[in-house]
GUVEX-922131 format. One record per residue (C-alpha): residue in three letters; residue number from 0; x, y, z. Coordinates in steps of 0.2 Angstrom, whole numbers, plus 5000, padded with zeros to 4 digits. Layout:
REC  type  seq     x     y     z
REC   ALA  NUM     X     Y     Z
...
! end
This chain:
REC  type  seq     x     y     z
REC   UNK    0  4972  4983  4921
REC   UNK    1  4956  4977  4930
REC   UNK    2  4956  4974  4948
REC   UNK    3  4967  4959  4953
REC   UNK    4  4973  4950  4969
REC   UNK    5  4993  4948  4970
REC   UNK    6  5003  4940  4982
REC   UNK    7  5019  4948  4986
REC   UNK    8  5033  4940  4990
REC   UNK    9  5049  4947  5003
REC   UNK   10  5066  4934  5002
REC   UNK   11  5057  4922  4990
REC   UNK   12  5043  4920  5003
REC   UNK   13  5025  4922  4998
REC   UNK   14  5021  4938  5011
REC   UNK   15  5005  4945  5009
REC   UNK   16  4991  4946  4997
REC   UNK   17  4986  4964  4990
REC   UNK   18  4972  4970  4977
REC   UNK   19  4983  4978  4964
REC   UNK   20  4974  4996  4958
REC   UNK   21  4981  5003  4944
REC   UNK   22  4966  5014  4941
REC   UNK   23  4967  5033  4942
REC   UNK   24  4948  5034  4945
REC   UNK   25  4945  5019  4955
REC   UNK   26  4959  5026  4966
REC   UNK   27  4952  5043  4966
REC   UNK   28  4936  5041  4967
REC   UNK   29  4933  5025  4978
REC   UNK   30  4950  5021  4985
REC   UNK   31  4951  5017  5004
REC   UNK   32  4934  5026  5007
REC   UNK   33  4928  5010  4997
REC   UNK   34  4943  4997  4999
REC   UNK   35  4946  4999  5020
REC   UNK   36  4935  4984  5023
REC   UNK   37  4948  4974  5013
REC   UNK   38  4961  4977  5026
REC   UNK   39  4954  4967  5038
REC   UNK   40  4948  4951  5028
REC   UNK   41  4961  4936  5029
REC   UNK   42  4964  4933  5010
REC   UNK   43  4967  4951  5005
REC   UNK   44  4980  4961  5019
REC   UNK   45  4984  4977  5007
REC   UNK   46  4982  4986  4993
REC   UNK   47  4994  4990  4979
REC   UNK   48  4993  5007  4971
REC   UNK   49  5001  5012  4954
REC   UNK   50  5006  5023  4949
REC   UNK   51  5007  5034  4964
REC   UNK   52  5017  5045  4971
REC   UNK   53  5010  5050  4987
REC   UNK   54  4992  5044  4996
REC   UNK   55  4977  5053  5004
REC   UNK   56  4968  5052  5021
REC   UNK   57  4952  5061  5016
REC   UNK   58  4936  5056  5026
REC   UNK   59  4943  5037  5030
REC   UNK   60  4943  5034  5049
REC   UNK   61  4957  5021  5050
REC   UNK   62  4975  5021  5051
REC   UNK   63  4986  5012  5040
REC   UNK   64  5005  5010  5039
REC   UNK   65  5010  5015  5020
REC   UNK   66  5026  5007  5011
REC   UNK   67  5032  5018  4996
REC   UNK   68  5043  5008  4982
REC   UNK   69  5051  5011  4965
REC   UNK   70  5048  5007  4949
REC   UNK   71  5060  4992  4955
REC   UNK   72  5049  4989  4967
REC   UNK   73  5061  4994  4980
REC   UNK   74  5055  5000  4999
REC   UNK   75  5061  5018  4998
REC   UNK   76  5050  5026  5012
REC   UNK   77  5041  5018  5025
REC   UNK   78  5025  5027  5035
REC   UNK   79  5019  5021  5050
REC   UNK   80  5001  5025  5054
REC   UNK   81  4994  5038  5044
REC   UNK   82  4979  5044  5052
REC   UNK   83  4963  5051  5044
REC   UNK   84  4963  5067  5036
REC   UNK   85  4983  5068  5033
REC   UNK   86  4991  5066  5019
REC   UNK   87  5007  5056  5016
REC   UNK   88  5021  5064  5008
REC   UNK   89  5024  5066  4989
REC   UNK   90  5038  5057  4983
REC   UNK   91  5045  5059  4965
REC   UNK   92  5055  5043  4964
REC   UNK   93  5040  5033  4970
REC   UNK   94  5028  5021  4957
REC   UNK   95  5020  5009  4970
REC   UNK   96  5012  5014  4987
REC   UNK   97  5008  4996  4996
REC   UNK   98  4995  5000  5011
REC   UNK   99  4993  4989  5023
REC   UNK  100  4983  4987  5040
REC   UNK  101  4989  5001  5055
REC   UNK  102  5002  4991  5066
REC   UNK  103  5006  4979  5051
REC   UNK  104  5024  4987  5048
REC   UNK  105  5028  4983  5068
REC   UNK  106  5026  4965  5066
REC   UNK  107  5039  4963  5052
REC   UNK  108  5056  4970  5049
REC   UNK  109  5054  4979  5032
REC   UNK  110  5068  4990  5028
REC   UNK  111  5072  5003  5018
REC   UNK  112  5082  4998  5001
REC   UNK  113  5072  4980  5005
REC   UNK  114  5066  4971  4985
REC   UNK  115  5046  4966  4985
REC   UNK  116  5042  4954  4972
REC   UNK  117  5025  4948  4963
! end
């Protein structure tokens, strides 16, 4: 799938808009080395990782709050401000990693077991 923005909605409520990247390549070869700058333009707040299992750091120098979901795109682990040069952990039951701005997760009350939609 090409690169696309998605809103995502929480209780039937349009929540936030993501760029969905459900290439292994653009993920691994650009991913938030290339994509950070999109965290802090209004229309895009996040991006969308799938499949993925786990997220990397390497040579990014901001921090981001990471959501993991399932395939049911359930919340199943939540991270609060992954730093550079860290790495979150792997999860096996995870298909989706939603990253959003550092600080983001503080402002709203996502909880674990919590449905996204889009």
């Amino acid at each position: 799938m090409a690169r696309k923005i998605i809103p995502i909605f929480r209780s039937g409520r349009k929540w936030i808009q993501v760029r969905y990247i459900s290439s292994f390549w653009r993920r691994f070869w650009k991913g938030l080395l290339i994509y950070h700058n999109l965290l802090c333009r209004d229309s895009i707040e996040g991006l969308l990782y799938s499949p993925c299992k786990f997220i990397y750091m390497m040579d990014t120098r901001i921090a981001v709050d990471i959501v993991y979901l399932n395939h049911q795109k359930e919340a199943i682990f939540v991270l609060d401000g992954l730093v550079a040069y860290k790495l979150g952990p792997y999860l096996e039951n995870a298909f989706y990693v939603l990253v959003l701005p550092a600080e983001s997760l503080a402002l709203v009350d996502l909880k674990i077991g919590e449905k996204l939609q889009w």
